[in-house]
GUTI-653385 format. One record per residue (C-alpha): residue in one letter; x negated, z negated, y. Coordinates in steps of 0.5 Angstrom, whole numbers, plus 500, padded with zeros to 3 digits. Example, Ala and Ser with C-alpha at 12.3 -4.5 7.8 and 13.67 -1.06 7.14 Angstrom:
<pts>
+------+-----+-----+-----+
| resn |  px |  pz |  py |
+------+-----+-----+-----+
|    A | 475 | 484 | 491 |
|    S | 473 | 486 | 498 |
+------+-----+-----+-----+
</pts>
This chain:
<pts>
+------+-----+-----+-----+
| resn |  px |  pz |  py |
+------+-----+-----+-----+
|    X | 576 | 678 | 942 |
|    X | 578 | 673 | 945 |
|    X | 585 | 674 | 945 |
|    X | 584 | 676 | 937 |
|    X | 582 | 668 | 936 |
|    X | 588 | 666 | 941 |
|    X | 592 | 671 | 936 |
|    X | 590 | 666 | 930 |
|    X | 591 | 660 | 933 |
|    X | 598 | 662 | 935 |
|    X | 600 | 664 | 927 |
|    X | 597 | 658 | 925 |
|    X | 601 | 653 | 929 |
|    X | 607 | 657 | 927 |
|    X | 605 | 656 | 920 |
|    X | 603 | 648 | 920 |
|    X | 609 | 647 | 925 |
|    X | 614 | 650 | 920 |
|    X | 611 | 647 | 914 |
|    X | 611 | 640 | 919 |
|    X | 619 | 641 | 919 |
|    X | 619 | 642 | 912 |
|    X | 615 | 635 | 911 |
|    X | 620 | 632 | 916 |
|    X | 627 | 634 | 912 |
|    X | 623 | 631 | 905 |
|    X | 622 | 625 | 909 |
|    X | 629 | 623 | 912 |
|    X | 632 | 626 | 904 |
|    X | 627 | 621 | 901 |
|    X | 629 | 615 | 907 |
|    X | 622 | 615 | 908 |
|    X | 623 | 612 | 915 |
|    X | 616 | 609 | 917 |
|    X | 613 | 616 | 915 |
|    X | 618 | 620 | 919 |
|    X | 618 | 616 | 925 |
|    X | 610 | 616 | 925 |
|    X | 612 | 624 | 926 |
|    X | 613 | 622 | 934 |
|    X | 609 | 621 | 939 |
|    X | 610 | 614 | 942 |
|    X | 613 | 617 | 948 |
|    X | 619 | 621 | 945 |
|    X | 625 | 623 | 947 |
|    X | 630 | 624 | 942 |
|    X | 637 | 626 | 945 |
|    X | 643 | 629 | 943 |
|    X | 648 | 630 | 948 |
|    X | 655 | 631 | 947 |
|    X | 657 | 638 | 947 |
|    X | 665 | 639 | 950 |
|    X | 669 | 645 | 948 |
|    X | 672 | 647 | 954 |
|    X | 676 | 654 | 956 |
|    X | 671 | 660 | 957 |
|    X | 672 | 661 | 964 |
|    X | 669 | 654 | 966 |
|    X | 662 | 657 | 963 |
|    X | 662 | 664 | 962 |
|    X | 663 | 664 | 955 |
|    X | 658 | 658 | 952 |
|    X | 659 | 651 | 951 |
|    X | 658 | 647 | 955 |
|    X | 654 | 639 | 954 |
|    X | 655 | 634 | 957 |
|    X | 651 | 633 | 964 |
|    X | 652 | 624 | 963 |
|    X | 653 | 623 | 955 |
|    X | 649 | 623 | 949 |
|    X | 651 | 621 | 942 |
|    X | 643 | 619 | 941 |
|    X | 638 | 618 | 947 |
|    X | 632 | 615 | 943 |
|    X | 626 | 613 | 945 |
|    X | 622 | 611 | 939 |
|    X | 623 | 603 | 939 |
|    X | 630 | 606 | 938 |
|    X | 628 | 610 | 932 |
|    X | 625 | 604 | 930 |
|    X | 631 | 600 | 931 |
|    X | 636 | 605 | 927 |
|    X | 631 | 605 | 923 |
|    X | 631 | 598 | 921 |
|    X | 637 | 597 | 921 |
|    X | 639 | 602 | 916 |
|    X | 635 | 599 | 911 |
|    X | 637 | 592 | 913 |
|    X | 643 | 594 | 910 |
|    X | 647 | 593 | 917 |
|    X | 648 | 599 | 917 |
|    X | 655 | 599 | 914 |
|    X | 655 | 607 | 914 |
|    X | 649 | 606 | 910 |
|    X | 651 | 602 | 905 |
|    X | 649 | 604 | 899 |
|    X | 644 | 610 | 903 |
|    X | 647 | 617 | 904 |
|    X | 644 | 623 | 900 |
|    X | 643 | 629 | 904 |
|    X | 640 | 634 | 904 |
|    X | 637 | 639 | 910 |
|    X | 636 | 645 | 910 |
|    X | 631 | 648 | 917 |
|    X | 631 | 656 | 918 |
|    X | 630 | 660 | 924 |
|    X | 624 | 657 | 926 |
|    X | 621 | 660 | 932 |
|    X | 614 | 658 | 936 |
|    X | 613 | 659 | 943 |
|    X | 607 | 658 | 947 |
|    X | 608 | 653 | 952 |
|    X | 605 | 653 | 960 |
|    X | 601 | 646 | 957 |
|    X | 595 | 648 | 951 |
|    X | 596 | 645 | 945 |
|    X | 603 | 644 | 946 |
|    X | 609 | 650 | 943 |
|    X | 616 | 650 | 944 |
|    X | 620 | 650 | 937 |
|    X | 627 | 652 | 936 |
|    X | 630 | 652 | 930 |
|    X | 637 | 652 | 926 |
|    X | 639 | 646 | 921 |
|    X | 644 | 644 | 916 |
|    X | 645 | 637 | 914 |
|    X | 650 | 635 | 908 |
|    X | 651 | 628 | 907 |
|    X | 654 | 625 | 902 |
|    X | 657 | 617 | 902 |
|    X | 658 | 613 | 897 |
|    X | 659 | 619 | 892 |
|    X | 666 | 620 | 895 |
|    X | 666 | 623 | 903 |
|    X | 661 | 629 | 905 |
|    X | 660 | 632 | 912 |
|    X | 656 | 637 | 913 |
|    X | 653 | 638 | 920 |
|    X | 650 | 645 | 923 |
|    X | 646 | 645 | 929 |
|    X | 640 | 648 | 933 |
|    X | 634 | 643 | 935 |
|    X | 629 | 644 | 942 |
|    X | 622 | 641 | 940 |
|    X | 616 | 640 | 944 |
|    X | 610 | 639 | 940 |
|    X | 603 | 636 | 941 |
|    X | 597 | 636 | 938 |
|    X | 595 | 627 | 938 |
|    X | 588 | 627 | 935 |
|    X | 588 | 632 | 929 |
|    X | 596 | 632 | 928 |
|    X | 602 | 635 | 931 |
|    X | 607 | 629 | 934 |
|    X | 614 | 631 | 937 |
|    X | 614 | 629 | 944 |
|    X | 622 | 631 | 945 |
|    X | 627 | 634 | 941 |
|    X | 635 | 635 | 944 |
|    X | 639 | 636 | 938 |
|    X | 646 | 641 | 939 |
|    X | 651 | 641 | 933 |
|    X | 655 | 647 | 932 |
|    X | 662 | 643 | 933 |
|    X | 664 | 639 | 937 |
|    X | 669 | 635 | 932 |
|    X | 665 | 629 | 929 |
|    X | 667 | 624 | 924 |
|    X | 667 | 618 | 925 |
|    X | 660 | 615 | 925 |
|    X | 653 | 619 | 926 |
|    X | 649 | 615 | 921 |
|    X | 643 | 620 | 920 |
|    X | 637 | 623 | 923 |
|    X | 637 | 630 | 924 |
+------+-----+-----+-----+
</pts>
């Protein structure tokens, strides 16, 4: 019986961590910053290594990141602060503030060896558009840890992987 309730807590954290992604995306589309960064806990590591092309041979035919480099390696005061900044208007990039839209798919739980702490893996896709007249659309993976903080889900890690490797020529948004 046991096994049984282990069984519906499992799906019901797949159903409130997907749903949990979901109100993430709407946040960040609305710049709704201090919301979405109340989504971490104080401790969060958000990071998004920069991912090299290079020839097959050297990686067995995967891409391969970059062990010393990152284009975002945050902790949640840097949020903060990129945040602050984008809405202070200092953010040249954001002025006026980007529309985007994100899409996120293939949201797959895993248990973790911690309880009340899962693995998420998913797939996205950001289109960004500035000042009505450049787009860049952005396709990824992201590896989240999520923990339960009192009665709510908080994310406590995230690595960011985008699929390409040519970007423009600044990163101005949250994935």
């Amino acid at each position: 019986m046991r096994e049984m309730a282990g069984m519906r807590d499992f799906w019901k954290a797949q159903v409130e961590i997907e749903r949990f992604l979901s109100l993430e995306a709407r946040l960040l589309e609305q710049n709704r910053f201090d919301e979405w960064i109340d989504l971490f806990t104080d401790d969060v590591h958000y990071v998004m290594p920069v991912r090299e092309s290079v020839e097959p041979a050297a990686t067995g035919g995967a891409a391969a990141h970059s062990t010393g480099f990152a284009l975002f390696d945050d902790d949640k005061r840097s949020l903060e602060l990129r945040a602050r900044r984008i809405e202070t208007g200092l953010a040249h990039a954001e002025i006026p503030l980007s529309v985007t839209q994100r899409l996120i798919t293939n949201v797959l739980v895993e248990d973790s060896d911690v309880a009340g702490e899962y693995m998420v893996g998913s797939n996205f896709l950001v289109y960004q558009e500035r000042r009505g007249r450049h787009s860049h659309t952005f396709i990824g993976s992201r590896r989240d840890r999520f923990v339960m903080v009192g009665q709510k889900w908080k994310i406590d890690y995230r690595e960011i992987s985008l699929a390409q490797t040519v970007m423009p020529a600044t990163i101005s948004i949250f994935f």
